[in-house]
KEKENU-979487 format. One record per residue (C-alpha): residue number from 1; residue in one letter; x, y, z. Coordinates in steps of 0.02 Angstrom, whole numbers, always signed. Layout:
BEGIN
   num   residuo        u        v        w
   NUM         A        X        Y        Z
...
END
This chain:
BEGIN
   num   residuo        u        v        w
     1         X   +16340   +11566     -272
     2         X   +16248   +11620     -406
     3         X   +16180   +11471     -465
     4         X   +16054   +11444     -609
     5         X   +15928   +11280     -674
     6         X   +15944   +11164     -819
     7         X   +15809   +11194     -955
     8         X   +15761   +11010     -975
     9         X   +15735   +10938    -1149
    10         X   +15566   +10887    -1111
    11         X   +15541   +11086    -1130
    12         X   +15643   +11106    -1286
    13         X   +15593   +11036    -1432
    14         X   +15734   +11003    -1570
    15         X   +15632   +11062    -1731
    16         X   +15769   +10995    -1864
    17         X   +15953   +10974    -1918
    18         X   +16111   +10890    -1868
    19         X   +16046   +10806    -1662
    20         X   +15851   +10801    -1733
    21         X   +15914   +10681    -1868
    22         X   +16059   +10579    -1732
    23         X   +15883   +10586    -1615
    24         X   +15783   +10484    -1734
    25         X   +15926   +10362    -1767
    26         X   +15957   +10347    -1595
    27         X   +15754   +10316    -1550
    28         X   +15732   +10190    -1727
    29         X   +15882   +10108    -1735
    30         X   +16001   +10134    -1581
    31         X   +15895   +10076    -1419
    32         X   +15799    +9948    -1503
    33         X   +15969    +9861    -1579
    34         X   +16051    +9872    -1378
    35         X   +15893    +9786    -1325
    36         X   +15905    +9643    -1435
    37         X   +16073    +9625    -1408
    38         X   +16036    +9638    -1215
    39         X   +15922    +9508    -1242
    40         X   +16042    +9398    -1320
    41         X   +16162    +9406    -1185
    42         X   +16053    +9401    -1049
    43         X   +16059    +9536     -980
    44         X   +15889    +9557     -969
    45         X   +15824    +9377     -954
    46         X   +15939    +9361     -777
    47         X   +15803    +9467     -698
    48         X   +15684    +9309     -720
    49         X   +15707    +9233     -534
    50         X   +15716    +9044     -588
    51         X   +15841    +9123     -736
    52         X   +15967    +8951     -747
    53         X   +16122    +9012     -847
    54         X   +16301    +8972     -774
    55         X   +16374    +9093     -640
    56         X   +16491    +9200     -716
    57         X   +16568    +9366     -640
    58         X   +16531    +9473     -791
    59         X   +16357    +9488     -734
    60         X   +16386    +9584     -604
    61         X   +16357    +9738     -690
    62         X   +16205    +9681     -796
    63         X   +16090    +9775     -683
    64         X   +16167    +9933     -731
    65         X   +16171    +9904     -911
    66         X   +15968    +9885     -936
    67         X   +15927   +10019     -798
    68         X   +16029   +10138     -916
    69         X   +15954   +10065    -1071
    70         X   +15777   +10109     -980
    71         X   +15827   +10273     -950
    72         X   +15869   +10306    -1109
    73         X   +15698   +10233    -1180
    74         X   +15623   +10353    -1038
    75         X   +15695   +10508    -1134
    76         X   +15619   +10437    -1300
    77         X   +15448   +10421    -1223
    78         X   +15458   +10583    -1143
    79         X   +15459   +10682    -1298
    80         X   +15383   +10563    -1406
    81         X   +15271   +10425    -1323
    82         X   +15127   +10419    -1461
    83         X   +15261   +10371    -1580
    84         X   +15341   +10237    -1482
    85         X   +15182   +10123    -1392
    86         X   +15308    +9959    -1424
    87         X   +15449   +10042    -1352
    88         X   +15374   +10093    -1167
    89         X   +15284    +9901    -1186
    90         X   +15457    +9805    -1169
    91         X   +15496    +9940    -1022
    92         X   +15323    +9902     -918
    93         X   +15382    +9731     -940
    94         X   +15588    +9763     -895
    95         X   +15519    +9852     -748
    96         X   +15390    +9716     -685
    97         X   +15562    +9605     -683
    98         X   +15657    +9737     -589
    99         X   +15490    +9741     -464
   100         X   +15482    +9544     -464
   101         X   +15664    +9500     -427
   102         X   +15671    +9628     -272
   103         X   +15690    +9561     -127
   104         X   +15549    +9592      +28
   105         X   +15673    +9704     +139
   106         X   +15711    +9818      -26
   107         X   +15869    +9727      -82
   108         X   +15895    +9713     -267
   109         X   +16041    +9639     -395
   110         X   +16015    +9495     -487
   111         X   +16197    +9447     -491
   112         X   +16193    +9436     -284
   113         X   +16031    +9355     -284
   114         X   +16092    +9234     -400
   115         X   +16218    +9204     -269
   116         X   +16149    +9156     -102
   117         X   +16306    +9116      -22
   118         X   +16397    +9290      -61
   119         X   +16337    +9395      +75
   120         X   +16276    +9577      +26
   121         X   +16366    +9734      +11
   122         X   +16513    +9631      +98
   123         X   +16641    +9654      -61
   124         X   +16673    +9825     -100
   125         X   +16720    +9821     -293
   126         X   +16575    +9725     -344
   127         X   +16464    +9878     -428
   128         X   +16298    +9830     -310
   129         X   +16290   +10026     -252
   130         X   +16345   +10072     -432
   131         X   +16208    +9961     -515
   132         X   +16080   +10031     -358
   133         X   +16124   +10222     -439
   134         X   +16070   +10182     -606
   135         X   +15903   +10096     -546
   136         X   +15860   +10255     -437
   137         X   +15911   +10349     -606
   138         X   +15789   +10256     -735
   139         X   +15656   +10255     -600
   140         X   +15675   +10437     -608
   141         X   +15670   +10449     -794
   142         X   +15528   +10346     -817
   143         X   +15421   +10421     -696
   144         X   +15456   +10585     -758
   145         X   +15421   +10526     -926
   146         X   +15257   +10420     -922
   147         X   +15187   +10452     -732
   148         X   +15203   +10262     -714
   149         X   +15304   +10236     -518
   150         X   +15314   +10042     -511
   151         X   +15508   +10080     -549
   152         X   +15499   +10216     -435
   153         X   +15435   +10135     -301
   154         X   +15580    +9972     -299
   155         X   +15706   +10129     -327
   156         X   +15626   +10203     -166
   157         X   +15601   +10064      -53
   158         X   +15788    +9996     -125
   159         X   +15854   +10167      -78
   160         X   +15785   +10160      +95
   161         X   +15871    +9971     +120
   162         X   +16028   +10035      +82
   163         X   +16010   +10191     +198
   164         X   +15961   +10057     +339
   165         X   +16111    +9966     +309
   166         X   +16247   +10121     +287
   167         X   +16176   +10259     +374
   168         X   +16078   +10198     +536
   169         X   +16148   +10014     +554
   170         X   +16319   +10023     +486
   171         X   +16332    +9831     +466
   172         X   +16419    +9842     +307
   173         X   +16602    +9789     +249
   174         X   +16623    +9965     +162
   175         X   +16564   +10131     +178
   176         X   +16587   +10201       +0
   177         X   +16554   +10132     -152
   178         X   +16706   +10046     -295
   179         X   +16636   +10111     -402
   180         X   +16545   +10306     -407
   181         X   +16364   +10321     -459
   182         X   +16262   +10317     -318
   183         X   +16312   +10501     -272
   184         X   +16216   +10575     -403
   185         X   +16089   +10453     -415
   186         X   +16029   +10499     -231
   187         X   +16034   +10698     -288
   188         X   +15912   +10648     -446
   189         X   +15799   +10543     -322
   190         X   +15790   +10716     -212
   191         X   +15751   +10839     -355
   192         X   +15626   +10706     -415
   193         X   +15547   +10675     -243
   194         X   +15592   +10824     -135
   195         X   +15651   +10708       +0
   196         X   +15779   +10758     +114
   197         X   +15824   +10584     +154
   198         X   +15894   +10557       -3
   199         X   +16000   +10718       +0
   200         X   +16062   +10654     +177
   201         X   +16111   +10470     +101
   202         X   +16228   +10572      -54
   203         X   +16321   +10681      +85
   204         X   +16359   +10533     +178
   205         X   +16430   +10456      +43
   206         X   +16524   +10599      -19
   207         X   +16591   +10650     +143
   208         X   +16640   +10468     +205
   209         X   +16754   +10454      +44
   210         X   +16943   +10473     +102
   211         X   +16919   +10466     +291
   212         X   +16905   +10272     +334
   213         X   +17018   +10156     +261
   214         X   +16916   +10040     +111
   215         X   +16972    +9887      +28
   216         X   +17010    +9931     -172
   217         X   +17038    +9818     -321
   218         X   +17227    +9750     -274
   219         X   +17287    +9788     -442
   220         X   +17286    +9970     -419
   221         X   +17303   +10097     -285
   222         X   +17204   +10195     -201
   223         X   +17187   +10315     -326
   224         X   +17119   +10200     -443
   225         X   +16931   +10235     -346
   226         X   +16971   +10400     -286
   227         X   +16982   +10372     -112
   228         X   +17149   +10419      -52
   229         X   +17098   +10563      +17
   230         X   +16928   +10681      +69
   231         X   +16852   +10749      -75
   232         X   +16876   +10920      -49
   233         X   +17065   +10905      -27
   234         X   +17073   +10814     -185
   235         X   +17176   +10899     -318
   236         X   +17198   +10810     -472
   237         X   +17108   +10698     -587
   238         X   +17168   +10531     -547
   239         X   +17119   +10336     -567
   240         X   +16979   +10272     -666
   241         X   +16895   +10417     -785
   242         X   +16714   +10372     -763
   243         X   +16735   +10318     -580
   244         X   +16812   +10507     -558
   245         X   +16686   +10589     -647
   246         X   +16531   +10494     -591
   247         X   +16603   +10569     -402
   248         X   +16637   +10728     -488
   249         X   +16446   +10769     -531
   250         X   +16406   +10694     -354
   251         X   +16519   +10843     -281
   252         X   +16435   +10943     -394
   253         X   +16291   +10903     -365
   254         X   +16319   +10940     -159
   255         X   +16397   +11119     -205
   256         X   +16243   +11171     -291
   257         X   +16101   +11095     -168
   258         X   +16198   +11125       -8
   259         X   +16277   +11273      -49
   260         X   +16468   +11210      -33
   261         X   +16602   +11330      -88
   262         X   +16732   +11224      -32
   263         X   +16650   +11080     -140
   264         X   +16660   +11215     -277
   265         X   +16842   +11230     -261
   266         X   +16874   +11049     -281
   267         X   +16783   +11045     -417
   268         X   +16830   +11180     -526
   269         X   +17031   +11113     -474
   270         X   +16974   +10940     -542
   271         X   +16897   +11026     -707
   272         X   +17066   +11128     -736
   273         X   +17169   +10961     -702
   274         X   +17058   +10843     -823
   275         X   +17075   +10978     -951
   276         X   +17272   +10945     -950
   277         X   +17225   +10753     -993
   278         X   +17100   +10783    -1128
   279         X   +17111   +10719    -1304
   280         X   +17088   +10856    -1449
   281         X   +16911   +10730    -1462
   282         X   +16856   +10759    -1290
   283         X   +16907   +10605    -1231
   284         X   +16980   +10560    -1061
   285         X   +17085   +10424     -979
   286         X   +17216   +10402    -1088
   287         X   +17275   +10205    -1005
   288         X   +17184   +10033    -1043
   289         X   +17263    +9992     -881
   290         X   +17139   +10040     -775
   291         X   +17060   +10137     -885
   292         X   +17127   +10274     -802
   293         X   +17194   +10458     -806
   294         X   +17396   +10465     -813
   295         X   +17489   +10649     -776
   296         X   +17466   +10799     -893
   297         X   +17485   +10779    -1083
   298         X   +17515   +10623    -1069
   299         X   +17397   +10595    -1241
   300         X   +17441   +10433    -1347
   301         X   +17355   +10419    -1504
   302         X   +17384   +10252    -1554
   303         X   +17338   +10156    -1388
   304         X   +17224   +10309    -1338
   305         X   +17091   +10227    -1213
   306         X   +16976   +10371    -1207
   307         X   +16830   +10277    -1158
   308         X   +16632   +10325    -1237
   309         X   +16579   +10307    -1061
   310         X   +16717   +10442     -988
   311         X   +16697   +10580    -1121
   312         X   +16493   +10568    -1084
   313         X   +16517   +10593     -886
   314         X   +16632   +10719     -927
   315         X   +16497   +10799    -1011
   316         X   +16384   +10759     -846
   317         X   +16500   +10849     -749
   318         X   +16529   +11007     -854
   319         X   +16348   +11033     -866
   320         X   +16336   +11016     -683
   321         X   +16478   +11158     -676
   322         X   +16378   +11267     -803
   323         X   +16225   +11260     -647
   324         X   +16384   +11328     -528
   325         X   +16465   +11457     -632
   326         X   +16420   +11544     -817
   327         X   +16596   +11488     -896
   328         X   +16624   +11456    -1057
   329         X   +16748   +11344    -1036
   330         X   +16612   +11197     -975
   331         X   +16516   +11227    -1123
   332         X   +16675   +11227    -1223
   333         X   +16711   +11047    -1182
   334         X   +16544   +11005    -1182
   335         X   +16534   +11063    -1359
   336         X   +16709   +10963    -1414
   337         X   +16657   +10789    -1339
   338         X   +16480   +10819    -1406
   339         X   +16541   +10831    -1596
   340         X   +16692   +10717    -1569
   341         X   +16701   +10556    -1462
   342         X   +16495   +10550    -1410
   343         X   +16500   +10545    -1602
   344         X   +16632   +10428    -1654
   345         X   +16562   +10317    -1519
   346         X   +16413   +10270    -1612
   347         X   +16432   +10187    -1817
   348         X   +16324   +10302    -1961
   349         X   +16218   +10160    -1961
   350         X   +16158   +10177    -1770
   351         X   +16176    +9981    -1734
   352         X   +16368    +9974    -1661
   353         X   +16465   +10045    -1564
   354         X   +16658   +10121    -1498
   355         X   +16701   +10057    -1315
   356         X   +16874   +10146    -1334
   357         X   +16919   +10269    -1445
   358         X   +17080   +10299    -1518
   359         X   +17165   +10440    -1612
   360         X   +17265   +10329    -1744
   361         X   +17239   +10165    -1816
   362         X   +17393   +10087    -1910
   363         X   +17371    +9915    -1974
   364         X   +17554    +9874    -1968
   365         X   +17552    +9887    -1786
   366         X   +17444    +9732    -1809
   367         X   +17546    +9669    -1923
   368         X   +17709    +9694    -1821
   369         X   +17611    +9611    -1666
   370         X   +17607    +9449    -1771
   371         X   +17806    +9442    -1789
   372         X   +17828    +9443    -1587
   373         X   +17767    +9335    -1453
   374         X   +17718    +9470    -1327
   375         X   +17566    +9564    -1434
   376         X   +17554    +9756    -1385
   377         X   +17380    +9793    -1332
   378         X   +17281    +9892    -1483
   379         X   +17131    +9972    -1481
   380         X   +16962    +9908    -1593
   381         X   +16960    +9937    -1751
   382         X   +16781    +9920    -1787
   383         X   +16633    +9933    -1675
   384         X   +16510    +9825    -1598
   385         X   +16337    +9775    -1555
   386         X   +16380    +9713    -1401
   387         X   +16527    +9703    -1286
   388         X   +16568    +9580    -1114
   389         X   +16571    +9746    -1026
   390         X   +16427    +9852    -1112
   391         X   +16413    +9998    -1011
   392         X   +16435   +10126    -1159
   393         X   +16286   +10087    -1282
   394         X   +16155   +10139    -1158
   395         X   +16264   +10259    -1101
   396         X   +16274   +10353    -1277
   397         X   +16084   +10303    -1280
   398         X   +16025   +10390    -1156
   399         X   +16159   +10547    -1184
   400         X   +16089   +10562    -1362
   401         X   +15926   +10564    -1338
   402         X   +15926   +10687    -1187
   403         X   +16048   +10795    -1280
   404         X   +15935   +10951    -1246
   405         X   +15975   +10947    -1089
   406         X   +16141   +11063    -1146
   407         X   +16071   +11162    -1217
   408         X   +16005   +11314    -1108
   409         X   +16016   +11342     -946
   410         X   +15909   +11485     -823
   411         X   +15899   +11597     -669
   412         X   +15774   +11735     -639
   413         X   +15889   +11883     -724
   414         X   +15910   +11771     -894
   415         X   +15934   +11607    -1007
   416         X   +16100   +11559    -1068
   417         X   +16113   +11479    -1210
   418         X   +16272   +11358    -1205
   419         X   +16248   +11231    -1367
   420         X   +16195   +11276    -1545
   421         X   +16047   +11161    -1589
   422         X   +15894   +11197    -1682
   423         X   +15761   +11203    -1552
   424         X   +15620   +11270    -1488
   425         X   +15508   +11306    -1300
   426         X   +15387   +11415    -1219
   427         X   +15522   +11593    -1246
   428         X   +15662   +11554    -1369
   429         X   +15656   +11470    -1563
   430         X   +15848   +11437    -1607
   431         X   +15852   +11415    -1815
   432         X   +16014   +11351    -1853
   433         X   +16111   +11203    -1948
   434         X   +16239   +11199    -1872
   435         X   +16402   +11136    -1854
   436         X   +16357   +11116    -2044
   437         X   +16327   +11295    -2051
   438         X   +16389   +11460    -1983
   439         X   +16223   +11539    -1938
   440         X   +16140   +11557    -1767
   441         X   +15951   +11634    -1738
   442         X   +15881   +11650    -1599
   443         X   +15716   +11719    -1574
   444         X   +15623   +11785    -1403
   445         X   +15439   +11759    -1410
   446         X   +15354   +11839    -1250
   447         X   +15522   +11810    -1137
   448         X   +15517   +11849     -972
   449         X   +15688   +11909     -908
   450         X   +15777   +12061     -938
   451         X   +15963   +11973    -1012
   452         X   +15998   +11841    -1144
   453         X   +16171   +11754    -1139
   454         X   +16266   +11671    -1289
   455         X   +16396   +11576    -1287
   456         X   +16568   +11639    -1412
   457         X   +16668   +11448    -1418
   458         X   +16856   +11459    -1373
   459         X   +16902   +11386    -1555
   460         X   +16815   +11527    -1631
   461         X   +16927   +11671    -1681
   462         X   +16787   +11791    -1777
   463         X   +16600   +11795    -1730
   464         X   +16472   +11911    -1800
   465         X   +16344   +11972    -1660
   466         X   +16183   +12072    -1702
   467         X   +16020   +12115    -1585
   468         X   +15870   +12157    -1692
   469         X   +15987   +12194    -1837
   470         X   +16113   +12322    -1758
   471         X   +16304   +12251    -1733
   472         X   +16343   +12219    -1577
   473         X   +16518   +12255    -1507
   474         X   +16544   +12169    -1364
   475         X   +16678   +12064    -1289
   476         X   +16621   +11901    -1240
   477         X   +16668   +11883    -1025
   478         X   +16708   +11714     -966
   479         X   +16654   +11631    -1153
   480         X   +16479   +11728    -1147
   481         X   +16403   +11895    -1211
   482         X   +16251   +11938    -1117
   483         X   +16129   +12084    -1177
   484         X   +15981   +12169    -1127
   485         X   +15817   +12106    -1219
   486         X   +15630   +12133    -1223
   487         X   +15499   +12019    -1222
   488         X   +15521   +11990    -1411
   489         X   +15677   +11999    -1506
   490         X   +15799   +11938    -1642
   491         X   +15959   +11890    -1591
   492         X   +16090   +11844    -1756
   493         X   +16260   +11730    -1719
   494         X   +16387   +11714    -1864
   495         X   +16544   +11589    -1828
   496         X   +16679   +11599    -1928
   497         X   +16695   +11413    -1997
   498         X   +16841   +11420    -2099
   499         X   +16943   +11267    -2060
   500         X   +17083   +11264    -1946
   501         X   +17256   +11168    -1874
   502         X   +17284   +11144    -1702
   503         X   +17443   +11120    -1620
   504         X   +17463   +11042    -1447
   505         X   +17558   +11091    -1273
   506         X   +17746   +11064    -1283
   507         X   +17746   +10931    -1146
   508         X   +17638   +10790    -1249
   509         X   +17777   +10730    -1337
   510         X   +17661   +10637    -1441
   511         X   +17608   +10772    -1533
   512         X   +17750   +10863    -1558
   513         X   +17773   +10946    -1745
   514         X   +17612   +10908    -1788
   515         X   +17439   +10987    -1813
   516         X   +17245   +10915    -1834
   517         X   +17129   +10994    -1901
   518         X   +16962   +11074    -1837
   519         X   +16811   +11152    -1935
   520         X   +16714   +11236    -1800
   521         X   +16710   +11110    -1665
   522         X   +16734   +10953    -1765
   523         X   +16893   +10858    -1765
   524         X   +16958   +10800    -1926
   525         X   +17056   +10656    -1951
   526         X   +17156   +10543    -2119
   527         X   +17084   +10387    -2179
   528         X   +17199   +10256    -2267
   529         X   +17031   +10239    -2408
   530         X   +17029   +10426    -2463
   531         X   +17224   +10446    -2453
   532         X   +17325   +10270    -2479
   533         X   +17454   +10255    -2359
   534         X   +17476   +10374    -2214
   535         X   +17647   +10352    -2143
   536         X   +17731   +10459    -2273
   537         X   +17616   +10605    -2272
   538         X   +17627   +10781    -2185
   539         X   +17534   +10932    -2171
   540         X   +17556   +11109    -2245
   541         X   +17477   +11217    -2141
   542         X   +17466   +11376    -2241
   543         X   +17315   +11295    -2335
   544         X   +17210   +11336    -2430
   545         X   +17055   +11238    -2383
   546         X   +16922   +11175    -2485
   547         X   +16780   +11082    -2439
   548         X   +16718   +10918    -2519
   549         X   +16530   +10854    -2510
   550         X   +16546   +10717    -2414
   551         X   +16419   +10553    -2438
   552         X   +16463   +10519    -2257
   553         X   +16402   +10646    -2172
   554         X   +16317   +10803    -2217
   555         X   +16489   +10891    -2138
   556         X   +16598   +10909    -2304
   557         X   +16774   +10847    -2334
   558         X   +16901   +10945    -2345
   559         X   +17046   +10943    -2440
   560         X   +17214   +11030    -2391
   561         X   +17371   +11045    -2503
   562         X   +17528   +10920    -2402
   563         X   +17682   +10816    -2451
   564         X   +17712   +10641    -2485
   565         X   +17880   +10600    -2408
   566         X   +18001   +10455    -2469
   567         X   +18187   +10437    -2457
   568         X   +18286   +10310    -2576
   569         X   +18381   +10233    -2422
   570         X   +18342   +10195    -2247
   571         X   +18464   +10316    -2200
   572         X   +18519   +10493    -2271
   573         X   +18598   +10645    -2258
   574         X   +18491   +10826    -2300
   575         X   +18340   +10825    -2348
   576         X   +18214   +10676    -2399
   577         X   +18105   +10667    -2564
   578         X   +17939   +10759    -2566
   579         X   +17798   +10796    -2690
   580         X   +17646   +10894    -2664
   581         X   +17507   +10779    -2600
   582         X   +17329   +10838    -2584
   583         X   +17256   +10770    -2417
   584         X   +17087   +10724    -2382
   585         X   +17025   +10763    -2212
   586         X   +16839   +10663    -2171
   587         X   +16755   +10722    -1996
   588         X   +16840   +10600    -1853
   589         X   +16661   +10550    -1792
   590         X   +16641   +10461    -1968
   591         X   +16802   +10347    -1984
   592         X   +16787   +10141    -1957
   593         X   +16625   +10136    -2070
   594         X   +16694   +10091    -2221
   595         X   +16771    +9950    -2193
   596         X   +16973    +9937    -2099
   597         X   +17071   +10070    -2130
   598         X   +17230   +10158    -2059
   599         X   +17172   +10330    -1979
   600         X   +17248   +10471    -1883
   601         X   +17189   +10637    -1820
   602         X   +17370   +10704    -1794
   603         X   +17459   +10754    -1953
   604         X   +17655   +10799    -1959
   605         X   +17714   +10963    -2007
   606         X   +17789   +10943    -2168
END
């Protein structure tokens, strides 16, 4: 395999524009608002060992919710630790909790030691290996970030406990974890400390999965935790999205260290399959129930699931792929959960946040649910601060402010760049605003390799490609044009950013005769306060399209010529009543923050 390295964002320096600005938010505003709110609901506090507050079993996740939050204050400090002395105080004091409430043989989670008469790793479902893989991950992180290994040390010696207890003792009630996250926890701890151990510990897990029989929530099946079978037989994306996923990387993760082409195979069958469940948004696991993937196109908008937490380990598992293979198609997802749900997931203002993010919002459903004594199930329509099960605000925390981590990748022969972000390292300054703009520059300052790699997105019909100001006809292969350079060089990328409608595949009936509409890789959707009602509307798709300043965003609105149906009865014969309508389309990463209002992202055709 010809595999290549992630160009860390510790190395690459966003200079300005569109993810410098959603950095800053995320640093100011963002993680200090989750920790407060963490703080509120104990989350942090149940690390104190004489901590008193009633048992309850939604604590058992807590653990994982502040080691994510401390990873994501890790990333801050990484790139900015001058700016942010308060910040990495209230982690050396998280962390002396963490050290304080382990346990003398390694053993650590609150929600267990809370619990003296639960025995340990006994119950399968109960998140302590999950809640274990986001420890070993902060404890990377941090240590990475500020030198400081107290974390890294209870991640270590809580690592080895658990490889005592699986690996050489086997006294446990399971052998693989309910819930994924371990798997490519262990592969971060072996990058980080070069230990094979650790490397040994993530095969065994991956490898055990499918070929004992494990206990499972009784609810679902055994598809629910991916277990049904070995993981390289497994075919299709199935059970709970961030469970899959989380494994995903894990598998991943083994292909590229160990060399696995049957891993590969897996994994590239799992990428095609999830692709086939995919919201136009990037979002994944379509089915509250479970939170789960369904079968192919099976995409509703109104109910859509799509969880913040599954579109960002989606991400985590392309850009795993991109280390595998240089295909476009990674970085094409990538790109269209990047601008899409990891957007919507967070408010403008930074301080709440989407658990679930849905495709349409229609207030009548809510209305309707008041008539009838069995209520449908609806999504939020507003975000939060906080939520019973908070696993996505540290989650889009610590994605946002590590976003550099997409951006480039390396081997020996070249760098590839994959996302357009204005940035800068050691060989390559990338000038650009986009997705605002159309323009990409990139500039090679004493670069070492002989090829530079671009990335032409899917959704882009017409691109513009010069090296040191002579066109450059080339056809992009497998989403990429790659072309000889010297050590210094000017390298000019023009998109075509005219807006766009999509249409979907035949088989999701939801979508059928109707289009949404793109502008580069950002979905567009209606919102009830820039249109009135939505029901009656539909879309011309012949255009034209003309773009609005927006005070949302600094992506414009755009408004596009449609119909305004209405009919005189509530049945006729030919045709109903239209006049022309114009529509206003807002970016769908912006809707919910101005108050409730009906939205939807797939227009009829009128």
């Amino acid at each position: 395999m010809n595999t290549y390295i992630c160009v860390p964002f510790y190395k690459t320096s966003l200079t300005d524009g569109f993810w410098k600005d959603r950095q800053k938010l995320n640093a100011d505003v963002s993680i200090p608002n989750v920790y407060k709110r963490f703080k509120e609901t104990d989350r942090i506090d149940c690390l104190y060992p004489k901590w008193k507050r009633p048992l309850s079993r939604s604590d058992r996740f807590y653990d994982s919710d502040t080691a994510k939050w401390l990873e994501a204050a890790a990333y801050v400090l990484h790139t900015n630790r001058a700016d942010y002395p308060e910040l990495e105080k209230l982690c050396d004091e998280v962390i002396a909790l963490f050290k304080k409430r382990q346990q003398v043989n390694g053993y650590l989670n609150s929600y267990f030691q809370r619990r003296p008469f639960l025995p340990k790793f006994c119950f399968r479902p109960d998140h302590e290996l999950y809640c274990a893989g986001h420890i070993m991950e902060a404890a990377v992180a941090y240590y990475q970030a500020t030198g400081k290994d107290a974390l890294l040390n209870v991640a270590e010696k809580y690592a080895d406990h658990i490889r005592k207890r699986f690996l050489i003792k086997k006294n446990t009630a399971f052998s693989t974890p309910g819930h994924e996250e371990i798997e490519l926890a262990l592969y971060r701890m072996y990058d980080a400390t070069g230990k094979e151990k650790y490397k040994d510990m993530a095969e065994f897990f991956l490898n055990m999965r499918g070929t004992v029989k494990e206990k499972t929530y009784r609810m679902f099946n055994n598809a629910y935790d991916q277990h049904e079978v070995p993981v390289r037989e497994l075919t299709s994306a199935e059970g709970h999205a961030v469970r899959a996923m989380y494994l995903y990387c894990g598998m991943a993760d083994m292909a590229r260290v160990s060399g696995d082409k049957e891993m590969l195979s897996a994994c590239k069958r799992l990428f095609e399959d999830a692709c086939k469940k995919m919201y136009v948004t990037g979002g994944i696991g379509s089915d509250h129930n479970g939170e789960c993937f369904t079968i192919p196109y099976d995409l509703p908008n109104n109910v859509a699931y799509s969880e913040s937490c599954a579109a960002i380990s989606f991400m985590m598992f392309c850009k795993r792929m991109l280390l595998l293979e240089k295909d476009g198609r990674y970085a094409d997802v990538i790109e269209r959960i990047m601008y899409n749900n990891l957007l919507s997931s967070t408010s403008l203002d930074g301080k709440a946040f989407f658990y679930e993010n849905p495709l349409e919002i229609c207030k009548t459903d809510l209305t309707r649910s008041r008539t009838i004594r069995k209520k449908p199930r609806l999504p939020q329509w507003q975000r939060q601060e906080v939520f019973g099960c908070s696993c996505c605000p540290p989650n889009i925390n610590r994605t946002v402010a590590s976003i550099g981590d997409y951006i480039f990748t390396e081997n020996e022969n070249e760098i590839v760049l994959h996302q357009f972000i204005a940035c800068e390292n050691n060989a390559l300054c990338v000038k650009t605003d986009y997705p605002v703009g159309d323009k990409i520059v990139v500039r090679g300052k004493n670069y070492g390799k002989g090829f530079f790699s671009v990335r032409i997105p899917a959704w882009c019909k017409k691109a513009t490609l010069s090296l040191n100001g002579k066109l450059v006809d080339a056809e992009p292969k497998n989403g990429y044009v790659t072309l000889k350079v010297d050590s210094g060089f000017i390298l000019e990328l023009t998109l075509d950013m005219t807006p766009f409608f999509v249409k979907t595949h035949p088989l999701c009936k939801e979508n059928r005769n109707k289009v949404a509409l793109q502008r580069g890789p950002v979905v567009y959707c209606l919102e009830e306060k820039d249109n009135g009602d939505l029901a009656p509307l539909a879309a011309v798709c012949s255009g034209p399209f003309t773009e609005v300043k927006s005070d949302l965003s600094p992506l414009p609105f755009i408004d596009v010529t449609g119909k305004e149906l209405t009919a005189d009865a509530t049945y006729y014969q030919g045709e109903c009543s239209a006049k022309e309508k114009t529509l206003r389309f807002t970016p769908y990463f912006t809707f919910a923050n101005r108050g409730e209002s009906d939205m939807k992202v797939w227009v009829p055709l009128a």
